[in-house]
C-alpha positions in Angstrom: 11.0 28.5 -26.6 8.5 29.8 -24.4 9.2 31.6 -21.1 7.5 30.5 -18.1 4.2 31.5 -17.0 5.4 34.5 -14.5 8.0 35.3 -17.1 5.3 36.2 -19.5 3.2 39.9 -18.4 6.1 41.9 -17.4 9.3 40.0 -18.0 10.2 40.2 -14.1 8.1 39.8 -11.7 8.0 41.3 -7.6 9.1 39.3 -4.7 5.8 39.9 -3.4 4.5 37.9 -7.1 6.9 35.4 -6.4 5.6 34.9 -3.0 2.0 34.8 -3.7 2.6 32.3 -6.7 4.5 30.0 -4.5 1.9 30.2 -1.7 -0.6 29.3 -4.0 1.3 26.0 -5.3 1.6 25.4 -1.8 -2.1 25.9 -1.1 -2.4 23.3 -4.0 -0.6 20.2 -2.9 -2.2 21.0 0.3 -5.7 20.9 -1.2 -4.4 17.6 -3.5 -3.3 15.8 0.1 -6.8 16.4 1.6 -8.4 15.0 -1.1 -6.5 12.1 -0.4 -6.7 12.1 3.1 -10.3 12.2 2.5 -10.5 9.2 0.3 -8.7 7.2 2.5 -11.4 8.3 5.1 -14.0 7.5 3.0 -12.6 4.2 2.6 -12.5 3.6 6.0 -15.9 4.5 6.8 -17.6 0.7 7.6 -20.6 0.1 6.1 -21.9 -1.0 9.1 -20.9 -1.3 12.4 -19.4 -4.4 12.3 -15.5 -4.1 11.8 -13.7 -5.1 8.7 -16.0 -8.0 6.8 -15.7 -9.9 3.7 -17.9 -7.6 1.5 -14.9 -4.5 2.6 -12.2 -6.6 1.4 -12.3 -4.7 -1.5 -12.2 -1.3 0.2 -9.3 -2.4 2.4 -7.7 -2.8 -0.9 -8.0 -0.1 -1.7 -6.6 2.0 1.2 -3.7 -0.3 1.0 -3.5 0.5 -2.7 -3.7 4.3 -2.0 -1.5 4.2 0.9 1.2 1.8 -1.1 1.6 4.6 -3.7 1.6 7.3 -1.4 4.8 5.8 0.2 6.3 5.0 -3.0 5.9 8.6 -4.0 7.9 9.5 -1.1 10.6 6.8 -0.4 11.0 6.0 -4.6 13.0 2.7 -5.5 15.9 1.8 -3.5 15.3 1.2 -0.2 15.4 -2.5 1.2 12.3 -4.7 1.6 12.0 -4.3 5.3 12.4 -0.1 5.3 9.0 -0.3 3.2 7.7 -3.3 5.1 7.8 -1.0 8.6 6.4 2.3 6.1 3.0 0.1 5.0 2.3 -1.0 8.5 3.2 2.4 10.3 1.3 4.1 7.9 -1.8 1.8 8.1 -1.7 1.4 11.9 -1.7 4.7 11.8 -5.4 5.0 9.6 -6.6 2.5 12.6 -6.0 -1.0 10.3 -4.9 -3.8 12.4 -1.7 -4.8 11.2 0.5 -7.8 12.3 4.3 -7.6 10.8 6.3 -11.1 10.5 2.6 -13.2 10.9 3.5 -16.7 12.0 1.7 -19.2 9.8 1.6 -23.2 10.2 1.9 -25.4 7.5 0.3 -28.8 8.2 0.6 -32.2 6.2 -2.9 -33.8 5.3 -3.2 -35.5 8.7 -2.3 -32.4 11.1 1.3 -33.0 11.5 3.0 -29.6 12.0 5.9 -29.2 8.9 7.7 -26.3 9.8 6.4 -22.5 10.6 6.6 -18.9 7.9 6.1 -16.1 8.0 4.1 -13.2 6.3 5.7 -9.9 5.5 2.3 -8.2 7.0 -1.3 -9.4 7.9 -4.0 -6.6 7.7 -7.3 -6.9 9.5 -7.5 -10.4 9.9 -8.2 -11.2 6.6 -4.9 -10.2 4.1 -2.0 -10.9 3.4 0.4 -8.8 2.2 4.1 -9.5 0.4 6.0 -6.8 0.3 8.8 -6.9 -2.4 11.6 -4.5 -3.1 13.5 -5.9 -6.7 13.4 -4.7 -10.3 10.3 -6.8 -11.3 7.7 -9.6 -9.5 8.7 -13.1 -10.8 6.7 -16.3 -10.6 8.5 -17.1 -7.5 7.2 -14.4 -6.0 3.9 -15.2 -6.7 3.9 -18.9 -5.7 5.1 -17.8 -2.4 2.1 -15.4 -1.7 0.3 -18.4 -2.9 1.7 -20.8 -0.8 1.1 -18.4 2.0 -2.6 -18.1 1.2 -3.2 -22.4 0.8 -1.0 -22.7 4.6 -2.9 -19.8 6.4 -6.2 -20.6 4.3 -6.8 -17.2 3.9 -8.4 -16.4 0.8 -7.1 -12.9 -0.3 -3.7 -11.6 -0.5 -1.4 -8.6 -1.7 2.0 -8.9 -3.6 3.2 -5.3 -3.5 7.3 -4.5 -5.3 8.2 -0.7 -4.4 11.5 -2.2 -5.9 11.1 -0.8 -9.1 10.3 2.7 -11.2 7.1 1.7 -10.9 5.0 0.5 -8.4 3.4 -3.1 -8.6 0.6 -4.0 -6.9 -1.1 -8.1 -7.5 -4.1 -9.3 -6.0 -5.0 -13.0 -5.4 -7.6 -14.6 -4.1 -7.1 -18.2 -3.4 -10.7 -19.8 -3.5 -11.3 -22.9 -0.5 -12.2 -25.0 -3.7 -8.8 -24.7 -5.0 
């Protein structure tokens, strides 16, 4: 067995050693969460002025992706569905994407007659919408939910995201107006 890389020169090393190893591991993360930080604000840069279009869908993705992960890497499995519902929109309001939680959506019969009322976990810059799931695994129910989300609001893209389990899910859809 081999002994650990401080272990190694001298056997024993100084609490001053000590201290300067663990301030450069610290110095590490910190340099590992700017580069994050500054993907995210890469991401957010708009291509043009113009504020989030359907060419950035993509990007907004992205950030959600990024920022999904981050969360999980912090919170882990375990939490209910509504603890990591409130960490995705916090943590996105708080990059400057609009997000609506509990987004009322109408579902309409052929003719316009109003059939009842849902409601979206979150609704990201006018454009996405985004399950959020907290179980073991994503099921087919799941799935035709989001779906049935995206044909009531007709929006085209939407996120089904489960923090529920060891590791993290993340589905895309896009629901074309053809369909």
């Amino acid at each position: 067995m081999m002994a650990p890389s401080f272990l190694r020169f001298a056997g024993r090393l100084s609490y001053a050693e000590i201290f300067s190893h663990k301030k450069a591991q610290k110095a590490q993360r910190s340099k590992e969460m700017d580069n994050r930080g500054a993907l995210i604000e890469k991401l957010l840069q708009p291509a043009d002025s113009n504020a989030w279009g359907s060419a950035d869908i993509n990007r907004l993705c992205d950030i959600i992706r990024q920022t999904s992960f981050e969360i999980h890497k912090f919170l882990r499995s375990g939490h209910l569905e509504k603890i990591y519902e409130n960490a995705l929109a916090h943590r996105l309001t708080k990059i400057g994407i609009e997000v609506v939680q509990q987004h009322p959506l109408e579902v309409s019969d052929e003719d316009g007659t109003l059939l009842g009322h849902l409601c979206a976990d979150l609704f990201a810059a006018k454009q996405l919408i985004i399950e959020v799931k907290a179980c073991g695994g994503l099921v087919d129910e799941h799935i035709a939910q989001l779906l049935g989300y995206l044909r009531a609001s007709r929006i085209e893209h939407g996120l089904l995201i489960n923090f529920g389990g060891q590791k993290l899910q993340i589905k895309k859809y896009i629901l074309s107006r053809d369909t």
